[in-house]
TISEZA-153005 format. One record per residue (C-alpha): residue number from 1; residue in one letter; y, x, z. Coordinates in Angstrom, 1 decimal, padded with zeros to 4 digits. Example, Ala and Ser with C-alpha at 12.3 -4.5 7.8 and 13.67 -1.06 7.14 Angstrom:
REM TISEZA-153005
R, 1, A, -004.5, 012.3, 007.8
R, 2, S, -001.1, 013.7, 007.1
END
This chain:
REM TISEZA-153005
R, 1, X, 084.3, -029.3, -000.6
R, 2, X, 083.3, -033.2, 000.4
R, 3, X, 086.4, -034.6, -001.0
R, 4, X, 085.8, -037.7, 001.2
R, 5, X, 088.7, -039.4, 002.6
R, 6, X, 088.8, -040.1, 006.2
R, 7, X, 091.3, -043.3, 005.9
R, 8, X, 095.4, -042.5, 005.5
R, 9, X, 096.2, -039.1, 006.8
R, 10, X, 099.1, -038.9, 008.1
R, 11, X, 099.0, -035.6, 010.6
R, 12, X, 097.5, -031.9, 009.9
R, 13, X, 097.2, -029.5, 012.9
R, 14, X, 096.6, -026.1, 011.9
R, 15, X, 095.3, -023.0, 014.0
R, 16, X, 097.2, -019.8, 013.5
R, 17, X, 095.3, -016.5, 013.0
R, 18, X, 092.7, -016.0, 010.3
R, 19, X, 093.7, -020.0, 008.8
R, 20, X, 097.2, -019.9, 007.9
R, 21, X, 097.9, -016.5, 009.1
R, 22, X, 096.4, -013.0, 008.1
R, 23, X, 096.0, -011.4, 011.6
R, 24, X, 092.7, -010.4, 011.0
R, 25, X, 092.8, -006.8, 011.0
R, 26, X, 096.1, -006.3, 013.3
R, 27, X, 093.6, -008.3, 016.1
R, 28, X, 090.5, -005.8, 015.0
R, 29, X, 092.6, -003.1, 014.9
R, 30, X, 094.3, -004.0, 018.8
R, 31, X, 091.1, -004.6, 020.2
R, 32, X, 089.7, -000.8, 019.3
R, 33, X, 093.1, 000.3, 020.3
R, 34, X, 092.6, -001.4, 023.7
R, 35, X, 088.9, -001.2, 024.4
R, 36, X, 089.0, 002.5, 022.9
R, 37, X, 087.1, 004.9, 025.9
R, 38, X, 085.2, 001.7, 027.7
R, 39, X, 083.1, 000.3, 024.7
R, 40, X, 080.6, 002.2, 022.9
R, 41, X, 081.6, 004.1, 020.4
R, 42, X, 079.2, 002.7, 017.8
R, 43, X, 081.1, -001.2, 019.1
R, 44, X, 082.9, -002.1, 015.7
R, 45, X, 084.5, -004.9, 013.7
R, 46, X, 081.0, -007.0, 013.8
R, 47, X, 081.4, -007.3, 017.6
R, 48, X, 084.6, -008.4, 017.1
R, 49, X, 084.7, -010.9, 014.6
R, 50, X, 082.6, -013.8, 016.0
R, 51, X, 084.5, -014.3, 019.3
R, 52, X, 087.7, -014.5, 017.6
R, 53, X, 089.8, -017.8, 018.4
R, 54, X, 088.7, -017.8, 022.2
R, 55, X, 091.1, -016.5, 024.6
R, 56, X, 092.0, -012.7, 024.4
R, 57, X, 091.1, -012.4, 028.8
R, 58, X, 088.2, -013.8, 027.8
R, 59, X, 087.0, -011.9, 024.9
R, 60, X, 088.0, -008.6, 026.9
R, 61, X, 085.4, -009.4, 029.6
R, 62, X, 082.8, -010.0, 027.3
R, 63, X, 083.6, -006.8, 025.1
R, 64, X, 083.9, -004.5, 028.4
R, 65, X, 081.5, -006.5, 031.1
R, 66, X, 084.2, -006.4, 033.4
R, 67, X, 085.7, -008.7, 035.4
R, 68, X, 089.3, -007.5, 036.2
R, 69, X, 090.7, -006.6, 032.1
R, 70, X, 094.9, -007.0, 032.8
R, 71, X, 095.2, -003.5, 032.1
R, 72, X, 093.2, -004.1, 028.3
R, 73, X, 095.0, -006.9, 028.0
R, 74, X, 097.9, -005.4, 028.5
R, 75, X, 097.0, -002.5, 026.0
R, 76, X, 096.3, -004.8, 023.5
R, 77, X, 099.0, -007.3, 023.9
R, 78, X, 101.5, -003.5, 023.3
R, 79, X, 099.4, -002.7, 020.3
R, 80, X, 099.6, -005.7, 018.8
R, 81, X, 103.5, -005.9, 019.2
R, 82, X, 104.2, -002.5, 017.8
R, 83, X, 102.3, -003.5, 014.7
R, 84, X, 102.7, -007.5, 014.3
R, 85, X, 105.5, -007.2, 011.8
R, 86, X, 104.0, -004.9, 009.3
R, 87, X, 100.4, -006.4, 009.6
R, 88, X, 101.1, -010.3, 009.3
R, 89, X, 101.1, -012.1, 006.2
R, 90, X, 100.8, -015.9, 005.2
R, 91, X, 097.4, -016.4, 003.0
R, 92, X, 097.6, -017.6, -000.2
R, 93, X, 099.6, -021.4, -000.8
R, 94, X, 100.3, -021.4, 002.8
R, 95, X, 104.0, -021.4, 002.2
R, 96, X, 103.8, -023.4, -000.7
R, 97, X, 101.4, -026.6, 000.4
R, 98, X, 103.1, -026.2, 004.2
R, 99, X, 106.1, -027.2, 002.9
R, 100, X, 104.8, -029.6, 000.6
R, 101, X, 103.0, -031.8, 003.5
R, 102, X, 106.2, -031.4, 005.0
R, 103, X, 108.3, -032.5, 002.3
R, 104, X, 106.0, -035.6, 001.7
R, 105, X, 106.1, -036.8, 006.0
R, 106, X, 103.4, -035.4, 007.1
R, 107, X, 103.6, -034.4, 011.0
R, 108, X, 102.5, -030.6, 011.2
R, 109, X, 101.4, -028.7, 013.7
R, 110, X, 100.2, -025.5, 015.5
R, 111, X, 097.3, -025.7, 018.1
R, 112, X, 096.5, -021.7, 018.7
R, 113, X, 095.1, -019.5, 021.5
R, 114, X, 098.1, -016.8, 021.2
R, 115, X, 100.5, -017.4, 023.2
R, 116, X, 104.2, -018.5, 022.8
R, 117, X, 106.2, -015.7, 021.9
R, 118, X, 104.0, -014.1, 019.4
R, 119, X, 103.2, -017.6, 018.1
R, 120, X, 106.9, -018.2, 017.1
R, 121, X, 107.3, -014.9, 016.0
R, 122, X, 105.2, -015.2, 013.3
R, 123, X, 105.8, -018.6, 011.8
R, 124, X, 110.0, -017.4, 012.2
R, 125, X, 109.0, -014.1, 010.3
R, 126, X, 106.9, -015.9, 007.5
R, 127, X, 109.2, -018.9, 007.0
R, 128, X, 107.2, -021.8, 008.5
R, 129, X, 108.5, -022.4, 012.0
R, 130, X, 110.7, -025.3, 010.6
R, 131, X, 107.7, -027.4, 009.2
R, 132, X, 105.8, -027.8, 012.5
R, 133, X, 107.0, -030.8, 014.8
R, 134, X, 104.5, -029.6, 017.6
R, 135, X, 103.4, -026.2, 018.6
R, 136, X, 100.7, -025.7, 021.7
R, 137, X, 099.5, -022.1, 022.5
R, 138, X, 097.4, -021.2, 025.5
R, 139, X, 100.5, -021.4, 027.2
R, 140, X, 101.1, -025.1, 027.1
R, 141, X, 097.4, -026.3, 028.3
R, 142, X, 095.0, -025.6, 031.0
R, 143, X, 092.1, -025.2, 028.8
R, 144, X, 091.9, -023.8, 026.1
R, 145, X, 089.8, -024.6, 022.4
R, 146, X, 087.1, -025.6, 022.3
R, 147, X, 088.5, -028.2, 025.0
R, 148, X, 089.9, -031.2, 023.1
R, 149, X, 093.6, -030.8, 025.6
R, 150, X, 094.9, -028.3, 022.9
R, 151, X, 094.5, -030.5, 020.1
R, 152, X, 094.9, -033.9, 021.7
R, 153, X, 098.2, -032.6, 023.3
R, 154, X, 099.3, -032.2, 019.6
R, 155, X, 097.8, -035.4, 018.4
R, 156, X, 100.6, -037.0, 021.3
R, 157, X, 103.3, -035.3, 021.0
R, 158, X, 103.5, -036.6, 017.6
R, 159, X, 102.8, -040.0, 018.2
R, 160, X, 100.0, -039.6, 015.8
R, 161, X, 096.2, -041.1, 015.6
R, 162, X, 093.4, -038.9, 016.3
R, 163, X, 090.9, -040.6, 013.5
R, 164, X, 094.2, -040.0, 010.7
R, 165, X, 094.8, -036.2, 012.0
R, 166, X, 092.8, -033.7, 010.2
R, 167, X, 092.9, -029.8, 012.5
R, 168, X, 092.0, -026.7, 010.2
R, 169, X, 090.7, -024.2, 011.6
R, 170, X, 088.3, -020.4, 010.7
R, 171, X, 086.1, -020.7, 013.9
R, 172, X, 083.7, -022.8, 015.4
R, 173, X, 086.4, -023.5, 018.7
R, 174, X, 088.9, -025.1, 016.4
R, 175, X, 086.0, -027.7, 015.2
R, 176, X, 084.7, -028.7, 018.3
R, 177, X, 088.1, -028.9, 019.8
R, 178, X, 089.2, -031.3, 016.8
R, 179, X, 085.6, -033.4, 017.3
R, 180, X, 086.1, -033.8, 020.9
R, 181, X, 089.9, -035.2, 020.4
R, 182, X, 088.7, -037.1, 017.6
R, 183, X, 090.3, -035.8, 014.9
R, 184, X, 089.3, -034.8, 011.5
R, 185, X, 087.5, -030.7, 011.6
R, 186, X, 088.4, -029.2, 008.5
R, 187, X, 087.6, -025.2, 007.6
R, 188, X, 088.9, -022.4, 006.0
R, 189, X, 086.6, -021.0, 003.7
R, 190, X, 088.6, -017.8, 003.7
R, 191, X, 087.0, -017.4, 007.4
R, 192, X, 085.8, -014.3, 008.7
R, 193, X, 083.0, -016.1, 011.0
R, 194, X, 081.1, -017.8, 007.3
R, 195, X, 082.1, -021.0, 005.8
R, 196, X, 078.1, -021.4, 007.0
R, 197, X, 079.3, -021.2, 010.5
R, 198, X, 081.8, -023.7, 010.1
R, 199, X, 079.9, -026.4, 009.2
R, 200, X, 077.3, -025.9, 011.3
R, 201, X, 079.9, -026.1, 014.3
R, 202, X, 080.7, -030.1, 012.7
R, 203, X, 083.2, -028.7, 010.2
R, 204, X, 083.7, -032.6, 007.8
R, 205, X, 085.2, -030.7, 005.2
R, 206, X, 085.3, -026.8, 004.0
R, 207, X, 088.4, -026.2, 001.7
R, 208, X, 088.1, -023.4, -000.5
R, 209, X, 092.1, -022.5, -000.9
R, 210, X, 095.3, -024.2, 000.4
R, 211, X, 095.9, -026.1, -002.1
R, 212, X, 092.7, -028.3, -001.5
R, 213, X, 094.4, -030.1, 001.6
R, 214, X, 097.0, -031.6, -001.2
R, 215, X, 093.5, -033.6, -001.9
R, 216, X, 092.5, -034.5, 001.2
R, 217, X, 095.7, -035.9, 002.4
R, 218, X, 095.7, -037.8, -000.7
R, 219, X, 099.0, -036.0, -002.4
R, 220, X, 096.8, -035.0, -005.4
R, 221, X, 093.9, -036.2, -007.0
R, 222, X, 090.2, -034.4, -007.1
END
């Protein structure tokens, strides 16, 4: 991890699925549900995986090559309801250094492509929701990552600097939306899409667990 500091931080954005929360194989598991008859059957988990973090419409017209997909979406969106309770689950320190940032005034935040309701059923069901002064899903912009609106809309709402505001994210959309806002890209290393990946995408800093972001907002020392 560079262990560079990037002046005072004083705000942390954070995506949602695959960086603070474990969706990973309720999505994998929603898309096979939804796509199941109009994919291949050999389509799998490695078709899957890269596209993750770009809007769900979006990802169902690449995956089926059609243009019209509310009736996948729709499927998936039912899936993924009936199962989100038992198949979510903070990673590991998330609770722990969330509500240390948060103890020590720094402005949190959620900048995700889900939208609303699921968004804040999941940080109410894992404990979080109380940390975050800003949440903005796909419902709240018009464009979505890797657009900077998402994350500069956060960066405003809470009257915070773009060049102090670090924006963690597992895919390459969550760094060049942070970039293009001016913000501080930071990965997860726990990423299905590579740590590799990340960096590549402009990623300043790769943190290996939680815990590591105690460092970079200068809480503890290397």
């Amino acid at each position: 991890m560079n262990t560079e500091r990037h002046g005072e931080i004083t705000t942390i954005l954070f995506d949602l699925d695959g960086t603070i929360i474990d969706t990973n194989e309720l999505i994998i598991q929603s898309f096979l549900h939804a796509l199941r008859g109009v994919v291949p059957e050999s389509f799998g988990r490695e078709h899957i995986i890269p596209s993750m973090g770009l809007p769900l419409a979006l990802q169902m017209q690449q995956f089926s090559g059609r243009e019209l997909v509310d009736d996948l979406v729709q499927a998936y969106r039912e899936y993924n309801l009936l199962k989100h309770d038992e198949m979510v689950s903070l990673f590991p320190g998330v609770a722990e250094v969330v509500k240390r940032l948060h103890e020590e005034g720094f402005r949190l935040g959620i900048v995700t492509t889900k939208m609303r309701p699921t968004t804040e059923r999941a940080l109410k069901l894992l404990g979080i929701y109380e940390y975050m002064g800003v949440i903005v899903t796909l419902d709240d912009v018009e464009h979505a990552k890797p657009h900077p609106e998402p994350v500069r809309k956060a960066i405003e709402a809470l009257g915070a600097e773009p060049a102090r505001t670090m924006m963690v994210g597992d895919s390459a959309v969550d760094i060049e939306s942070a970039l293009r806002a001016g913000a501080v890209p930071v990965g997860v290393a726990w990423s299905l899409k590579g740590e590799a990946l990340l960096k590549e995408a402009g990623a300043v800093h790769v943190i290996q667990e939680m815990r590591d972001l105690l460092t970079l907002s200068g809480l503890e020392s290397v």
